[in-house]
N, C-alpha and C positions, 0 to 999 in steps of 0.2 A: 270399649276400645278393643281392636284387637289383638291375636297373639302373636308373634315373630310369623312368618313363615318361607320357609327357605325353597329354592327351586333343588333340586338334582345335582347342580354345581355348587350351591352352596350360597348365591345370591341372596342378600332378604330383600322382597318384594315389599311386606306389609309391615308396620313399625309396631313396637312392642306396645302393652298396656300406659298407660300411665303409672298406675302402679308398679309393674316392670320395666319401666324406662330405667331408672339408677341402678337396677343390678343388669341389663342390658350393656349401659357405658362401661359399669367396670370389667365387666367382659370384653368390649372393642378395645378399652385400652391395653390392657393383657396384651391382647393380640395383636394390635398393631407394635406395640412396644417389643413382642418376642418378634417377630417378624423383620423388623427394619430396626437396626441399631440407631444410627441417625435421630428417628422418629422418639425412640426408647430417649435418647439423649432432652428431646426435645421437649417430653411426657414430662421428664424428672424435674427441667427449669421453669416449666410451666406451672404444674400441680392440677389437682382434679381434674375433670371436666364439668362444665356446670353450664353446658348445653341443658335449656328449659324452654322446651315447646307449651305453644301455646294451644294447650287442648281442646278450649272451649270456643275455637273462632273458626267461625264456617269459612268455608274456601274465599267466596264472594269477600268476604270483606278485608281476608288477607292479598289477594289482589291487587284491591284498591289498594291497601298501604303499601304495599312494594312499589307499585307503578308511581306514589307519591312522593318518593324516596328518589327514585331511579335520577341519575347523574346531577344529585347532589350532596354534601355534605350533609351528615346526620343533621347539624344542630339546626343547620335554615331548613331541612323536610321536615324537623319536627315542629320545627314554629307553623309551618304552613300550616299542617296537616288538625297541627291545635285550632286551626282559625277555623280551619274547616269543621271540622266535626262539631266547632261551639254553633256555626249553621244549623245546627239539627239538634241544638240542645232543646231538652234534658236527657234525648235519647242518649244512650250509648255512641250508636253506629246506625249512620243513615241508611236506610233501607233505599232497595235499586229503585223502586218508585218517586221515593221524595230523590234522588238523582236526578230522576228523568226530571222531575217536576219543577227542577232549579234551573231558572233561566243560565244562562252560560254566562253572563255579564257578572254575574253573583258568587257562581267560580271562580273565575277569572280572579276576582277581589279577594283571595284569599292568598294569593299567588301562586298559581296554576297558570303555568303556559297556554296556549291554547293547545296543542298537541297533547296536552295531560287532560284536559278538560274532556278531549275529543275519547281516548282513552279509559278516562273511566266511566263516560257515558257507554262504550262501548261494554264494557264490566258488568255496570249495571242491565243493562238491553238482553247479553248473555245470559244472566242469571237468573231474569225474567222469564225468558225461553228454556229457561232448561238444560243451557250447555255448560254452566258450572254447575257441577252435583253438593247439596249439601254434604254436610261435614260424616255425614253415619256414612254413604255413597262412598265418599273420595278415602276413604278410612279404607275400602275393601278393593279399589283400583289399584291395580300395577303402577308404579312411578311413569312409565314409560305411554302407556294408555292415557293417563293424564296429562304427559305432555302434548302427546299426539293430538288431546282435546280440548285443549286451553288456549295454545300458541298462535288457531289462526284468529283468536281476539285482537284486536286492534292494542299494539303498546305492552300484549304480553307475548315476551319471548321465553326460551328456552329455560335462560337465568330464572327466569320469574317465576316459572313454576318449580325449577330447582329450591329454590328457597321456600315458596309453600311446602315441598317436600319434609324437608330438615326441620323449619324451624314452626310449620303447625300441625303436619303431623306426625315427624318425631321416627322419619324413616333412618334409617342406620346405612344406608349405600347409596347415597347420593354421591354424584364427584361431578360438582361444577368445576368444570376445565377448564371454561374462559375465564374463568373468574379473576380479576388483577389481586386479588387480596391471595387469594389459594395460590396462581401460581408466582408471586413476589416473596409468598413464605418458604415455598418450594428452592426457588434462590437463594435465602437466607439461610433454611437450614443446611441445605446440602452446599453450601458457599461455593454457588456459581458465578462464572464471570459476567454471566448477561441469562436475562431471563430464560427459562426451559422453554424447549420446544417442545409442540402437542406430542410426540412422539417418547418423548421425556416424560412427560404427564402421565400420560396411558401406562408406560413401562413400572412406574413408581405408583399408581393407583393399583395396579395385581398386588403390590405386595398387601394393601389395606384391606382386599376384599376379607368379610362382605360387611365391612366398618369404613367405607373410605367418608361419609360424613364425620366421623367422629377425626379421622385422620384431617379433615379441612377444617375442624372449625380451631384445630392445634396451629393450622397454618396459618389462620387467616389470626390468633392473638405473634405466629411470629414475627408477620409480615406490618401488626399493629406497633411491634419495637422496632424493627429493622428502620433505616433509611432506604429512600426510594431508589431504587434502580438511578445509573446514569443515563441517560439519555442517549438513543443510539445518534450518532452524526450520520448529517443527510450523506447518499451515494454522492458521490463528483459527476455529470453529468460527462456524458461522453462528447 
């Protein structure tokens, strides 16, 4: 794994060891806590962090489970994604060929939209070719580089490799912005009247650098207590 390394401004590009990940956290916390009082308040109700990447999963197949995930509730992605993977038992995790090599009707069966279907067949195809780098590779790419070469796969966007980032390889300055979880905690904490604007976001991600993953995954457990936002009421039509 690699070591921290920081740009000039003070950015980390590349995520700490495994072995140095927990004294890496207790350093963002420090910092974000000396830095943002609010956030300090937030550390204290909270307690630890116990952000644990998963070390051992090449990019390819983190992907796929994000994109399996995407606009549903954990417990019905995780049933799905269980049907799925029992497809390819006793492996682990299906290789991009035995993908390709699944009729799409046999997806589908698992409950996979077809748009998911289409999606991770694209995952797989990519990875085939060579535009997802294994895990030694993506280990030594820039956050930003990664995005650039992930995104124009079919079904992954921006978010999706943001969360590759964070939670497989254990990068420290991620700030998913769109994120509804990040910015509903950002409400919560700072007890706004209506969600932050991007501008709000940005302003309040400077105080985190170069910790703002560790600062989102605080928001996204305050935003796990909080109640949902109310609902904006539609404009009155002119």
């Amino acid at each position: 794994m690699t070591e921290p390394l920081t740009t000039p401004e003070g950015a980390m590009l590349l995520g700490p060891s495994a072995a140095g990940f927990g004294a890496a956290v207790e350093q963002a916390v420090l910092s974000i806590a000396g830095a943002d009082p609010v956030m300090a308040n937030v550390i204290a109700d909270i307690g630890p962090c116990t952000l644990a990447p998963f070390w051992g999963r090449p990019p390819y197949e983190a992907l796929v489970r994000a994109v399996s995930h995407q606009q549903l509730q954990r417990k019905a992605a995780d049933a799905i994604l269980g049907r799925f993977l029992a497809l390819f038992a006793p492996g682990p995790f299906p290789t991009p060929a035995e993908i390709e090599g699944t009729p799409d009707a046999i997806l589908r069966s698992v409950g996979f939209s077809g748009s998911k279907v289409a999606a991770i067949r694209a995952i797989a195809a990519a990875a085939i070719e060579g535009v997802i780098p294994e895990r030694t590779a993506a280990e030594v790419m820039d956050g930003e580089e990664l995005i650039r070469r992930l995104t124009p796969i079919r079904g992954v966007g921006r978010w999706t490799v943001e969360m590759l980032l964070i939670f497989d390889l254990g990068r420290l300055d991620v700030y998913p912005i769109d994120d509804f979880g990040v910015r509903n905690g950002v409400r919560a904490a700072y007890r706004l009247s209506e969600m932050p604007a991007k501008r709000e976001m940005i302003e309040l991600g400077e105080r985190w650098q170069p910790f703002r993953s560790i600062a989102s995954w605080y928001l996204w457990r305050v935003a796990a207590q909080a109640p949902r936002p109310p609902r904006t009421p539609p404009r009155p039509k002119d």
